[in-house]
ROTORMAR-507229 format. One record per residue (C-alpha): residue in one letter; x, y, z. Coordinates in steps of 0.02 Angstrom, whole numbers, padded with zeros to 5 digits, always signed. Example, Ala and Ser with C-alpha at 12.3 -4.5 7.8 and 13.67 -1.06 7.14 Angstrom:
BEGIN
A+00615-00225+00390/S+00684-00053+00357/
This chain:
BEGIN
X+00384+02324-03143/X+00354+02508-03125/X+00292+02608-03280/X+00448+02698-03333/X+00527+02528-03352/X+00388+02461-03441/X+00406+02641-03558/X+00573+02618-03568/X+00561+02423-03624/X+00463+02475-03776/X+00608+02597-03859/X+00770+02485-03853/X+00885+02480-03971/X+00962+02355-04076/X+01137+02407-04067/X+01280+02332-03928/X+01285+02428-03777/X+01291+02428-03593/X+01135+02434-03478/X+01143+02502-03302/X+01008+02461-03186/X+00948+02569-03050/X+00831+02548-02884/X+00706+02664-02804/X+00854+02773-02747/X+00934+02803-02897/X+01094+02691-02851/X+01180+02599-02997/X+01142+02397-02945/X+01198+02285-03085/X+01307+02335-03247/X+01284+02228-03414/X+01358+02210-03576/X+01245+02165-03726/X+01265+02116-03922/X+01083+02183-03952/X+01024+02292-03800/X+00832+02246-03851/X+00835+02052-03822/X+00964+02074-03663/X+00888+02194-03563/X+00705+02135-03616/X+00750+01952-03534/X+00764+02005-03356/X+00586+02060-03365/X+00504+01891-03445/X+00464+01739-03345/X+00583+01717-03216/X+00575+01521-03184/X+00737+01503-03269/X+00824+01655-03170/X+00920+01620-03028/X+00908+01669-02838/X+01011+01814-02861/X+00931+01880-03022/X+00760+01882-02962/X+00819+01992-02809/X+00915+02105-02928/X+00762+02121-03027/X+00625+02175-02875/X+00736+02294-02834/X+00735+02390-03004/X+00677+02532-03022/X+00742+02630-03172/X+00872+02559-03321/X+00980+02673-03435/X+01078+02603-03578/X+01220+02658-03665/X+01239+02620-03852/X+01420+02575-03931/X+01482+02535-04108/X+01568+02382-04059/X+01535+02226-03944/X+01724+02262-03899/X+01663+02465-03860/X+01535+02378-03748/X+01645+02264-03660/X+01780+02411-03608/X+01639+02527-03571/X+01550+02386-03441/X+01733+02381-03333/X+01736+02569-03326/X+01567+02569-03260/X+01595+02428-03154/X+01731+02513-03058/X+01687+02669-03047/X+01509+02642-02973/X+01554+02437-02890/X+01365+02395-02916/X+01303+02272-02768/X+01251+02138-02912/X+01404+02129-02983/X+01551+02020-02965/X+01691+02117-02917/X+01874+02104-02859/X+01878+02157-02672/X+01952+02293-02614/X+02018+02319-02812/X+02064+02509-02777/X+02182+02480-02667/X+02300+02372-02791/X+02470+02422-02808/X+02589+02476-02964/X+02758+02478-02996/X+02798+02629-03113/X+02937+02691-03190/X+02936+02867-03285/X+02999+02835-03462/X+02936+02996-03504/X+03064+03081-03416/X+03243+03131-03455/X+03302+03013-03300/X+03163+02908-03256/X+03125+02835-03062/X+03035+02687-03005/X+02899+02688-02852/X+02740+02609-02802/X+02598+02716-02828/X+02395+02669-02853/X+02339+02773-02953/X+02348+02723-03166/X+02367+02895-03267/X+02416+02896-03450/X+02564+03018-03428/X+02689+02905-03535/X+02761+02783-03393/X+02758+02591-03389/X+02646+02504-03267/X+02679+02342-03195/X+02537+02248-03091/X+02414+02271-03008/X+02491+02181-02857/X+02385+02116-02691/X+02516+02117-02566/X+02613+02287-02550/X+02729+02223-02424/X+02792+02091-02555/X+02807+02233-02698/X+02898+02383-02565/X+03021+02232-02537/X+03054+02204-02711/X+03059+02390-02749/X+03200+02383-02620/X+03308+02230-02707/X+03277+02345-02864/X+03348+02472-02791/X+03496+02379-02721/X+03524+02317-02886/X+03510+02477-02991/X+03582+02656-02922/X+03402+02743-02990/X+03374+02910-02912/X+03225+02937-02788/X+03196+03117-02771/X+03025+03201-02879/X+03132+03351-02942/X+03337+03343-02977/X+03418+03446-02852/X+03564+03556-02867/X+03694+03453-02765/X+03692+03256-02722/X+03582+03200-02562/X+03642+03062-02469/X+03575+02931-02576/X+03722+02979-02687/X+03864+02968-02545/X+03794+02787-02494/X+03809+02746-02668/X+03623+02708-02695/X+03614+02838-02824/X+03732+02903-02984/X+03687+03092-02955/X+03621+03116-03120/X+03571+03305-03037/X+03737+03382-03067/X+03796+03254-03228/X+03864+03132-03151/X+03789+03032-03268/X+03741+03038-03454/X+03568+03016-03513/X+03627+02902-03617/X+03696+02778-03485/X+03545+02802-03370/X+03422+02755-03492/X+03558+02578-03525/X+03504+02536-03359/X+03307+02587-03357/X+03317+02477-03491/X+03399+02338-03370/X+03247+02371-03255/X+03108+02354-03374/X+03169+02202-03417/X+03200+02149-03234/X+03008+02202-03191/X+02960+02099-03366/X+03046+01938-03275/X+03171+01936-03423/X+03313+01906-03305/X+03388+01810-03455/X+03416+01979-03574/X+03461+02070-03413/X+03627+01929-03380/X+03671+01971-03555/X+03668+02152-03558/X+03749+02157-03387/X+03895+02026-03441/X+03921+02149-03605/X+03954+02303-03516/X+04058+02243-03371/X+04176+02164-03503/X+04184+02321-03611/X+04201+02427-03454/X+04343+02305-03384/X+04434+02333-03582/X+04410+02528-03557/X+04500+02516-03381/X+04352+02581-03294/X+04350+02466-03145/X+04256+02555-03048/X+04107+02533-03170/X+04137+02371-03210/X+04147+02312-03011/X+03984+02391-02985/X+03909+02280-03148/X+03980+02116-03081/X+03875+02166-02923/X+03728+02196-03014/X+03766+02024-03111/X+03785+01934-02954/X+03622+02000-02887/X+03522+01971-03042/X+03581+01782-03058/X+03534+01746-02878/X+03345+01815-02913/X+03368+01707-03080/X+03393+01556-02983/X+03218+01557-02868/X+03148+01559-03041/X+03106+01385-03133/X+03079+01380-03292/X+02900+01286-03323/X+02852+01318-03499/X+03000+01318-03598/X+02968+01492-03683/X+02841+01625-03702/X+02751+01727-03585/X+02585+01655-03513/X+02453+01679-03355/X+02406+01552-03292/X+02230+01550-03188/X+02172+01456-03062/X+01998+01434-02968/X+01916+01385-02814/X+01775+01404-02698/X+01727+01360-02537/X+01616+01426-02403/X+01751+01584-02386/X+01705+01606-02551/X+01769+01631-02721/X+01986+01652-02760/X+02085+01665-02918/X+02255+01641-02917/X+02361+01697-03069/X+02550+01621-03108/X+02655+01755-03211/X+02779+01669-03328/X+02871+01792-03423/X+03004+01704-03556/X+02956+01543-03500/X+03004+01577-03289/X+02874+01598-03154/X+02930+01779-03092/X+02788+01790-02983/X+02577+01747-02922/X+02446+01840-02855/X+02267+01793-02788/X+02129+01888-02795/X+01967+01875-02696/X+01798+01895-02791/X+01618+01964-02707/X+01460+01937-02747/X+01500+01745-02834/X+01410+01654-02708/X+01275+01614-02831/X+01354+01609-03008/X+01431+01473-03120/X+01622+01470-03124/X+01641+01513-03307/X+01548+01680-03248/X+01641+01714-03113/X+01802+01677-03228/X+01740+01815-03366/X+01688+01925-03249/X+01876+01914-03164/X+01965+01918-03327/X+01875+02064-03385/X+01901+02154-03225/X+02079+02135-03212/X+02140+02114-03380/X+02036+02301-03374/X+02165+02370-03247/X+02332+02249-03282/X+02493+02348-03363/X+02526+02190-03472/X+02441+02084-03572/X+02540+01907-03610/X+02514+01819-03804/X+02437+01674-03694/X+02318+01671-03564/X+02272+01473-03477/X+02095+01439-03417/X+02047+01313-03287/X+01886+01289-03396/X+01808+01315-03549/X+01709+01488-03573/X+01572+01528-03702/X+01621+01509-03898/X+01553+01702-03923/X+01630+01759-03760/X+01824+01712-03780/X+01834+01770-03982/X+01774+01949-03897/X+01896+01941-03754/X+02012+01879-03876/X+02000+02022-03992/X+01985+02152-03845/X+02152+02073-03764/X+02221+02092-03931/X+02178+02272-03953/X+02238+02314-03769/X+02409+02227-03801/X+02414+02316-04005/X+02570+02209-04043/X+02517+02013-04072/X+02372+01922-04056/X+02327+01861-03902/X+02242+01681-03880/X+02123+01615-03706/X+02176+01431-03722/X+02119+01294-03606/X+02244+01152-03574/X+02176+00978-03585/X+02357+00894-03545/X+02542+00912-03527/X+02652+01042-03433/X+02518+01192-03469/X+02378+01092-03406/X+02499+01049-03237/X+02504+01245-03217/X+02332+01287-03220/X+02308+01154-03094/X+02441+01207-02957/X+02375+01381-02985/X+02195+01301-02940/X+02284+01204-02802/X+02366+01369-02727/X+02184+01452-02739/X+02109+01315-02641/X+02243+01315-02532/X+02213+01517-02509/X+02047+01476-02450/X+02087+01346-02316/X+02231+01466-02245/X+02078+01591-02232/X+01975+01473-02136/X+02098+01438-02013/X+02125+01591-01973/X+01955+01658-01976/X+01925+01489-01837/X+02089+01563-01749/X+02008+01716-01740/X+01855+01653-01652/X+01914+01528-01542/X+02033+01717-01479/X+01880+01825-01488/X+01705+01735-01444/X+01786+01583-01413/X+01877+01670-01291/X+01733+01764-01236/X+01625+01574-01176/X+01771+01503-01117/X+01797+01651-00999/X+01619+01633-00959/X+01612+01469-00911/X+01780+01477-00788/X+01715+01617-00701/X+01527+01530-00703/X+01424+01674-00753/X+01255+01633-00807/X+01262+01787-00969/X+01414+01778-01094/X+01519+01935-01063/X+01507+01994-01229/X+01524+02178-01184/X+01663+02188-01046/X+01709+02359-00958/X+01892+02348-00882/X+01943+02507-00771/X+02129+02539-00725/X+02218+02708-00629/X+02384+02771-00670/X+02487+02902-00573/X+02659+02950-00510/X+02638+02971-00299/X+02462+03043-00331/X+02506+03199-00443/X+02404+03190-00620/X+02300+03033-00565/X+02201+02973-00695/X+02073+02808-00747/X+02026+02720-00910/X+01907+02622-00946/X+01912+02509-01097/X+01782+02409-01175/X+01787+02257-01269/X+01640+02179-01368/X+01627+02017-01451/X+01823+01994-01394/X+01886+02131-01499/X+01911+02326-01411/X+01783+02457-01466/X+01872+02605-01476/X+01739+02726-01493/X+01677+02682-01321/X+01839+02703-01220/X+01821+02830-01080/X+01969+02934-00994/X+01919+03014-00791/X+02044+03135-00724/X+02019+03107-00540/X+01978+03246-00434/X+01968+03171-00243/X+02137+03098-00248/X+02236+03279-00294/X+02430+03260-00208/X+02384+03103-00125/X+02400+02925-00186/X+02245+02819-00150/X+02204+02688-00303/X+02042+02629-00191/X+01975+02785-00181/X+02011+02831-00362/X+01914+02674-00416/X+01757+02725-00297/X+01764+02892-00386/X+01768+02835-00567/X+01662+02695-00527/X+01519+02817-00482/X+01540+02940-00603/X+01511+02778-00749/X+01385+02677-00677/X+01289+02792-00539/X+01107+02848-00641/X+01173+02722-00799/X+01013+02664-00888/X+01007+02464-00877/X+01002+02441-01039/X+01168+02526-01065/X+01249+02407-00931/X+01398+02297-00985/X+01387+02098-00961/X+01546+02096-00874/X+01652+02232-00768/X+01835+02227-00749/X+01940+02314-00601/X+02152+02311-00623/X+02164+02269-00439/X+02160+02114-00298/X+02036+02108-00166/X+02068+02299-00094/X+02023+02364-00283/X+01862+02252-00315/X+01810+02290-00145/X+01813+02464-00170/X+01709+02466-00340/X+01589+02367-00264/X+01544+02457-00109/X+01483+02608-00243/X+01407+02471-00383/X+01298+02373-00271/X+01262+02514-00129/X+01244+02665-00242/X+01188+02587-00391/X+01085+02441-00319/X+00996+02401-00475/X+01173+02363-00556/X+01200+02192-00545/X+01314+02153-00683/X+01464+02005-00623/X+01642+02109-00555/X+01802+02042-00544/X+01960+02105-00494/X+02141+02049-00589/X+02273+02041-00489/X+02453+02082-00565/X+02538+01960-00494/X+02493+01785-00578/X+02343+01852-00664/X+02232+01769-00524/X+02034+01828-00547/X+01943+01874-00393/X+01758+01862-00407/X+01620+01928-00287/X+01612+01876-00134/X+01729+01723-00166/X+01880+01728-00035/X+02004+01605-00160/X+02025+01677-00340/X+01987+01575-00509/X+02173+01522-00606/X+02143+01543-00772/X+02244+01392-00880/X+02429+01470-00924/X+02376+01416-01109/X+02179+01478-01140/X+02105+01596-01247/X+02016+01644-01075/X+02187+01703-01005/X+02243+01784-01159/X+02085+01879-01156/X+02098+01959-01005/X+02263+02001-01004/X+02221+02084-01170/X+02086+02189-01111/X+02182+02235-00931/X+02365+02280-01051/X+02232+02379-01156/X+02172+02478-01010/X+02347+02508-00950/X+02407+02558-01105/X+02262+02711-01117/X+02261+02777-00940/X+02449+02768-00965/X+02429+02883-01109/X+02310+03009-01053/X+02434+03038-00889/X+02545+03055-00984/X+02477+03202-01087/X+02429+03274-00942/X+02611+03286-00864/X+02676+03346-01012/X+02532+03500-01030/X+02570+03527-00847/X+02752+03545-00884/X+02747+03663-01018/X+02619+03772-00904/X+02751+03783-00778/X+02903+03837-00906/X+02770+03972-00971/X+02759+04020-00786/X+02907+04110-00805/X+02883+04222-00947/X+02810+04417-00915/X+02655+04436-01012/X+02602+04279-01032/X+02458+04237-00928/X+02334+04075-00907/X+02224+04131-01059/X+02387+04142-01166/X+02466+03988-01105/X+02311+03882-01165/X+02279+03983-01317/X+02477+03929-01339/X+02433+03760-01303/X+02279+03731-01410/X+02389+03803-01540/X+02558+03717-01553/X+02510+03577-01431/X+02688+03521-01365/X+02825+03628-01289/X+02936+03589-01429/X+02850+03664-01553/X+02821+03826-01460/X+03017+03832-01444/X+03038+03811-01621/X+02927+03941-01683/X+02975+04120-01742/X+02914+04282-01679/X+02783+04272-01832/X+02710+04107-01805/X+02687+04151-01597/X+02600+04298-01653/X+02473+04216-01753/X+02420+04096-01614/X+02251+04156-01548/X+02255+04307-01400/X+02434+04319-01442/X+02520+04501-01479/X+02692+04543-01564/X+02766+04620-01374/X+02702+04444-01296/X+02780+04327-01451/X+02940+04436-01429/X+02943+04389-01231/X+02906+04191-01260/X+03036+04197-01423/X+03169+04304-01328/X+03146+04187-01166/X+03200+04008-01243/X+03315+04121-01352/X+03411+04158-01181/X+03379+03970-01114/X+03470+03902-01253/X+03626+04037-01248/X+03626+03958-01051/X+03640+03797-01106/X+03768+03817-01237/X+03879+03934-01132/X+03862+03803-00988/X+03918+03674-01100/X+04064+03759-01154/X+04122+03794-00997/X+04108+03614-00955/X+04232+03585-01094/X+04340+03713-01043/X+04360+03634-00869/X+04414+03475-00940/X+04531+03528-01076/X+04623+03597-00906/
C-alpha cells in the first residue's frame, strides 16, 4: 500500500459515491459503486483471505484511488456506468466490443422524420431502439421497414423528388406531396412496428385503407393493403409466449469461451426479437455479479426499458430494490419490477434464453476448433506430409506475374500461424527480365534480392515457389549456392493438380483432395497470385497514362509524375478543370491549359467519330 493511499484511507466519506482506482501509471483499473464510500473502499485494503484471485491482483496493482461523492445510491449507480464506459477499466466486467452496438433512430423531432442506423446516442429529441449486436440483421430489417413504409432517406428535403420518389419508395414530402399530418400517421405506424406492436399497427392500417377505399382514393388505399399484407406476414414469425405485457427475458451461461447473455424481447406479449451479448473479464466472478454488472451496463445504454425484466437467478435483496428504482426512473412512466420465475410459461422463457446462451457458446467453440484445425491444424498436417522436421509456422510463398515479359513483377506473401501477415508482404519489380519473358530467371533474381545477406534469425520455416521442377530449381541454385547458410525446406507448387515438389525428390507429394494441408497451400499460392497480380497491374496502368501524357507539349517527366502522385489514375486527370491541374505540384496555368485542352480535343474525336458512324448507317 503506498502512502497516498494510506492518506487517502484516513479522509473518506460517509456519503454514496463511486471510487475509481488507479495504478502506478495513472490508468483507471476498476470502477465501484458504494452506499458508504468509507466501509467500501476501506475493505479492499484489510485482510485479503476472503478476496478472490482477481481482487488481490486488482489490489497490488493500485496505486492511487479517487472517489466521487453522490446524493443518491441511484446517483451512484448511473454515475459507475458512465465511468465504466467511458474509461472500460481492465477489472471490470464489461460488454465486448459495447461501442460498436447499433441503433435504430427515427427523428421525431423533425417536421418529417427518417429512420437509419446510427451508433452514436445523442439527446436531440429522436427515439432510440436497441442497442443491437448484429448489424447485418438490423440493415435488413431497416430495409423491410422501408419496403413497408414510403419514409424519405435524404438528410435535407430537396427541391424536386430523387429517384426514391419515382420507384415509389418515397411520398416526396420535399415539394408537398404529402401533409405533415399524414406523414407523422405513418411514423406513428413505425414506432409501433420497431415497439413489436404489430397488433396496433393491423388496426391502424385496416382503419385507413377502409376510409381511404369510402373516399375513392384507391390509390391510397392499394398501397395500405400492401403495407397490411406485409405487416401480417412479419406478425406471423411472431408467437405469442406471455399472453400480454412487455418483458426481457435473460439468459446465462458459461463455459471455457466464457461468459454470454442472451436477452428475449417480448413486446405486447410476442417475441419480436433476441440478442446475445458477450461479457469480459467474468472468468472469476459469481453469476449474480456478472448478471448486475450486465444489467447495469446495458439497461445504461438500452432505448427501452420494459415494466418486467426475468432473471435466471436471484440477485441481492439491496441490489434489485436499487436497480428497481433506477429502471423505474429511466423508464419515468410505471414502475418497473426484476422478477425471478420459479415456474410456469415465464420460468420456460428464461430457460430457452439460457439454453440459446449455452448454445451461443458451443457454436463459438466449433468454430474457434474449425479455425484451428484450417490454421495450425493445417499448419502440422502440412508438416507432417511434406516430413519436415520444424513446423512451418512462418511460410514465404513467391509468385511472378507478367504479360510476354513487359511490367514483370514478384510477390512474396507470408503466412504465420496459418493466417497471412499482411504487414510483411513484399512486392520486386524485376529488372533482368525487361522485354523478355523468363519466369526462372525472375525467381533467381527475387530470390537473391530476399534471402542473399538475410540474418538467420529472420529466416522463414518454410519457402514457397508458384512453379514445377524448372521454378524450384531455379530458387534453389541462388538459396543453397549464394546463401549457403540458408537451409530452410523449398518446395515448388505446380498449377496443374496442386502436386508439391520437394528438394531433391524426383516424384512430388499429393496432398489429400480433402485436407486442411491442401487448402492451405492453395490459400497461400491464390494469395500470392492475387498481390503480384495487383502490383502489375498498377504498374501497366501508370505506364499507360505516361504514354497518353507523351503526347502533350509542355508536359515533361517531372510533370507527368508530379501529375501522377497527384490525381493517381488517368481518369481523374481527364476529369479535372484547368484550376484543379494547376494546383497539382510543378504544374503552371499554360501547362494545365495544354493537358485540359488535349483530352478536350480527344473527346470532340470521339464524339464526332461516333456520329459519323451513325450517319453511315442511317444511309
Amino acid at each position: 500500500m503506498t502512502e497516498i493511499v494510506e492518506e487517502k484511507l484516513k479522509l473518506l466519506p460517509d456519503s454514496p459515491g463511486v471510487y475509481l482506482m488507479k495504478n502506478e501509471q495513472g490508468r483507471i483499473i476498476y470502477v465501484g459503486k458504494a452506499v458508504v464510500l468509507k466501509n467500501r473502499v476501506r475493505q479492499y485494503f484489510q485482510s485479503n483471505k476472503n478476496h478472490s484471485p482477481k481482487v488481490r491482483a486488482m489490489v497490488s496493482h493500485i496505486a492511487d484511488f479517487e472517489t466521487i461523492m453522490t446524493g443518491t445510491e441511484v446517483e451512484a449507480l448511473i454515475l459507475e456506468c458512465n465511468l465504466i464506459k467511458k474509461h472500460r477499466p481492465h477489472y471490470n466486467i464489461s460488454l465486448k466490443d459495447d461501442k460498436s452496438y447499433p441503433y435504430v433512430k427515427v427523428t421525431v423531432q423533425e417536421e418529417f422524420p427518417r429512420v437509419f442506423i446510427t451508433r452514436r446516442l445523442t439527446r436531440d429529441g429522436s427515439r432510440y431502439f436497441g442497442p443491437y449486436t448484429n448489424a447485418t440483421a438490423v440493415k435488413d430489417s431497416l430495409k423491410l421497414l422501408r419496403r413497408l413504409f414510403p419514409l424519405r432517406t435524404c438528410k435535407h428535403l430537396q427541391d424536386r423528388p430523387c429517384l426514391e420518389f419515382h420507384i415509389k419508395r418515397c411520398l416526396a414530402p420535399c415539394v408537398g406531396n404529402v401533409s405533415e399530418e399524414d406523414y407523422r400517421v405513418m411514423i406513428k405506424a413505425v414506432l409501433l412496428f420497431l415497439e413489436g406492436r404489430t397488433d396496433e399497427v393491423e388496426k391502424e392500417l385496416t382503419f385507413r385503407m377502409e376510409k381511404a377505399a369510402e373516399d375513392y382514393n384507391f390509390e391510397l388505399a392499394a398501397r395500405l393493403r400492401d403495407q397490411l399484407l406485409a405487416v401480417q406476414k412479419v406478425a406471423e414469425k411472431q408467437n405469442i409466449i406471455t399472453g400480454a405485457g412487455d418483458q426481457d427475458a435473460i439468459g446465462l451461461a458459461r463455459s471455457e469461451m466464457g461468459v454470454c447473455v442472451e436477452i428475449f424481447f417480448i413486446r405486447s406479449g410476442k417475441m419480436i426479437g433476441r440478442e446475445h451479448f458477450l461479457l469480459g473479464g467474468s472468468e472469476e466472478e459469481k453469476d449474480e455479479d456478472i448478471l448486475l454488472a450486465f444489467m447495469q451496463q446495458y439497461y445504461h445504454r438500452a432505448a427501452f426499458v420494459p415494466r418486467e425484466i426475468l432473471l435466471p437467478l436471484e440477485i441481492p435483496a439491496e441490489e434489485q430494490l436499487l436497480l428497481e428504482e433506477w429502471l423505474t426512473e429511466k423508464k419515468g412512466k410505471a414502475q418497473v419490477h426484476l422478477i425471478r420465475p420459479q415456474r410456469g410459461t415465464k420460468r420456460d422463457i428464461v430457460s430457452m434464453a439460457a439454453s440459446n446462451a449455452e448454445k451461443y457458446l458451443q457454436d463459438e467453440a466449433a468454430k474457434l476448433k474449425q479455425a484451428n484445425e484450417q490454421t495450425m491444424g493445417a499448419v502440422r498436417e502440412l508438416g507432417q506430409y511434406l516430413g519436415l522436421s520444424k513446423l512451418p509456422n512462418r511460410m514465404e510463398c513467391f509468385d511472378i506475374s507478367h504479360i510476354q515479359g513487359s511490367e514483370t513483377v514478384a510477390s512474396m506473401v507470408v503466412f504465420e500461424g496459418g493466417l497471412p501477415k499482411k504487414e510483411d508482404y513484399r512486392r520486386f519489380k524485376i529488372q533482368s527480365t525487361e522485354g523478355k519473358p523468363d519466369d526462372f530467371l525472375s525467381m533467381r533474381e527475387v530470390t537473391t534480392r530476399r534471402y542473399v545477406g538475410l540474418p538467420e534469425e529472420e529466416l522463414p520455416d518454410l519457402i514457397v515457389i508458384d512453379g514445377g521442377k524448372g521454378q524450384l530449381s531455379s530458387a534453389l541454385e541462388i538459396i543453397r549456392q549464394q546463401a549457403g547458410h540458408l537451409q530452410v525446406p523449398v518446395v515448388g507448387l505446380a498449377k496443374q493438380f496442386e502436386l508439391v515438389f520437394r528438394e531433391g525428390e524426383s516424384e512430388p507429394v499429393v496432398l489429400p483432395r480433402h485436407s486442411q494441408a491442401l487448402y492451405l497451400i492453395q490459400r497461400i499460392r491464390d494469395e500470392a497470385h492475387r498481390f503480384a497480380i495487383t502490383y502489375h497491374r498498377k504498374l501497366r496502368g501508370k505506364r499507360n497514362m505516361v504514354s497518353v501524357l507523351d503526347h502533350i507539349v509542355g508536359i515533361g517527366p517531372k510533370r507527368r509524375q508530379a501529375l501522377w502522385a497527384h490525381f493517381g489514375s488517368l481518369a481523374k486527370i481527364k476529369a479535372a478543370g484547368v484550376e484543379e491541374l494547376a494546383s497539382a505540384p510543378g504544374m503552371n496555368r499554360p501547362a494545365a491549359e495544354a493537358v485540359h485542352n488535349f483530352f478536350l480535343m480527344q473527346q470532340k474525336l470521339i464524339e464526332g467519330k461516333g456520329k459519323d458512324n451513325q450517319v453511315g448507317e442511317d444511309n
